[in-house]
C-alpha positions in Angstrom: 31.0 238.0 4.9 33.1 236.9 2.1 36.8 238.0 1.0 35.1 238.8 -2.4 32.4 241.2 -0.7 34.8 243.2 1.3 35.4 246.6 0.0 38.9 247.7 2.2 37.8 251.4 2.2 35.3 251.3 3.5 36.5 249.8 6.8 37.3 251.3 9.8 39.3 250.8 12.8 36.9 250.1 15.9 34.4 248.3 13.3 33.4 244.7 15.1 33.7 242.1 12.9 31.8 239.7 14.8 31.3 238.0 17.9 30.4 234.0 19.0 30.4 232.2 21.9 32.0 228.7 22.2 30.9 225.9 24.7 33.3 223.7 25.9 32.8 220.2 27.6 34.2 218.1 29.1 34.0 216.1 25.9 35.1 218.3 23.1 38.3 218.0 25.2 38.4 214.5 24.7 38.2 215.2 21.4 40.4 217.9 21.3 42.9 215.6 22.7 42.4 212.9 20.3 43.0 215.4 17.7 45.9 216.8 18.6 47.5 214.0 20.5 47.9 215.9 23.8 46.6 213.8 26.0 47.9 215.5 29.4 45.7 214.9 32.2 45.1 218.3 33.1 42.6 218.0 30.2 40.4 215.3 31.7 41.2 214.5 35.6 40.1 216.6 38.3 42.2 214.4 40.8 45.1 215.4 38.5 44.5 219.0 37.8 44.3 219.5 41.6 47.3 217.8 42.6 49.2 220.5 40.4 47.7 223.4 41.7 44.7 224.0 39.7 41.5 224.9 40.4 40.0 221.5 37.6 40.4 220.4 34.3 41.4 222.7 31.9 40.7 223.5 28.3 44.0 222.8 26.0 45.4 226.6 25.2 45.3 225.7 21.2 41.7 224.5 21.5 41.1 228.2 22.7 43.6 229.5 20.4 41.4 227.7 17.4 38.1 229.1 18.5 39.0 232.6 18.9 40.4 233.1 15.4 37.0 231.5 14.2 35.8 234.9 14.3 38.1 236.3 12.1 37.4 233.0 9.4 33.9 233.5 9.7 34.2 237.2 8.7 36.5 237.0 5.9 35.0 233.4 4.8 37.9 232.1 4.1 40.9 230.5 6.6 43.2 230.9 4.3 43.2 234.7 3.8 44.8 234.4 7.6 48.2 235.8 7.0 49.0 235.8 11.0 46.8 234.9 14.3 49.4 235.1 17.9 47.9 235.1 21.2 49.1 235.7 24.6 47.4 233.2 27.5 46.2 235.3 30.1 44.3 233.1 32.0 42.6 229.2 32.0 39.5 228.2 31.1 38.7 225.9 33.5 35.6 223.5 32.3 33.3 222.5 34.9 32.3 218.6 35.0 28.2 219.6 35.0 28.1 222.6 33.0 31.5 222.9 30.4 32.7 226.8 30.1 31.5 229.0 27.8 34.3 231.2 26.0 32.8 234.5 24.2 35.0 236.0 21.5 34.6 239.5 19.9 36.3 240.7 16.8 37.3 244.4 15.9 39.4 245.6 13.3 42.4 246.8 15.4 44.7 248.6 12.0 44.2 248.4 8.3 47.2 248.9 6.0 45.1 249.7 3.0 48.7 249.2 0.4 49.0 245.6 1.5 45.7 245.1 1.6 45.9 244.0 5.3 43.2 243.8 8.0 44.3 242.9 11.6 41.9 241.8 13.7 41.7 242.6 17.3 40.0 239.4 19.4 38.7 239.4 22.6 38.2 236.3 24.5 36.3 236.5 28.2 35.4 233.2 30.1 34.0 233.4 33.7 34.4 237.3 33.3 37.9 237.1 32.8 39.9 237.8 29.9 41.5 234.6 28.9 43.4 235.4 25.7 45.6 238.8 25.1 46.6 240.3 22.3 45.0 238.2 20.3 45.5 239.3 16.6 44.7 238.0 13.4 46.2 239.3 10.2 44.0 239.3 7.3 44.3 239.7 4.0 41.8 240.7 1.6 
């Protein structure tokens, strides 16, 4: 979809925007880390991870946080017609060693505010069955 191709009337709220699953390994977070410079082990040692009460490495909450409003981008086409994106973390995503995690994000339009030519977008994000982002919403505007 492109910002251009949207036609605001004829939206409605409940209509999905999109979906897309996002695979995580064990080295995208090594890269995430270089990227963003947080380099805390809970991102790349199991040893470490357990120590501090968790289950393994996690993913970084941003990394998931970036993903998620990927949805949203890919709909309108363009990041920067995101006027707001918040999240709420609900739960880890915890990326197994062998097999990464796999995060699966669905977009509905949540509330339009036709005047201000606003779109929010309501994203749901579910690893392992569980719901690892809440209210997850991303203003856009058209």
């Amino acid at each position: 979809m492109n910002i251009n191709k949207i036609d605001i009337a004829s939206l409605n709220v409940g209509d999905q925007v999109g979906s897309r699953v996002f695979n995580f390994t064990r080295d995208s977070l090594v890269k995430y880390a270089g990227a963003s410079g947080d380099f805390n082990p809970i991102h790349y040692r199991d040893d470490f991870a357990k120590s501090v009460g968790l289950d393994g490495v996690l993913a970084h909450g941003m990394l998931t946080m970036g993903a998620a409003v990927q949805v949203a981008v890919d709909w309108v086409g363009d990041a920067a017609a995101i006027a707001d994106y918040g999240v709420r973390f609900t739960k880890p995503v915890f990326v197994d060693v062998a097999n990464g995690a796999q995060v699966e994000v669905t977009g509905k339009i949540g509330e339009i505010k036709l005047d201000e030519k606003l779109v929010r977008i309501d994203l749901s994000a579910v690893c392992a069955d569980l719901a690892v982002l809440g209210k997850a919403q991303a203003w856009v505007r058209l």
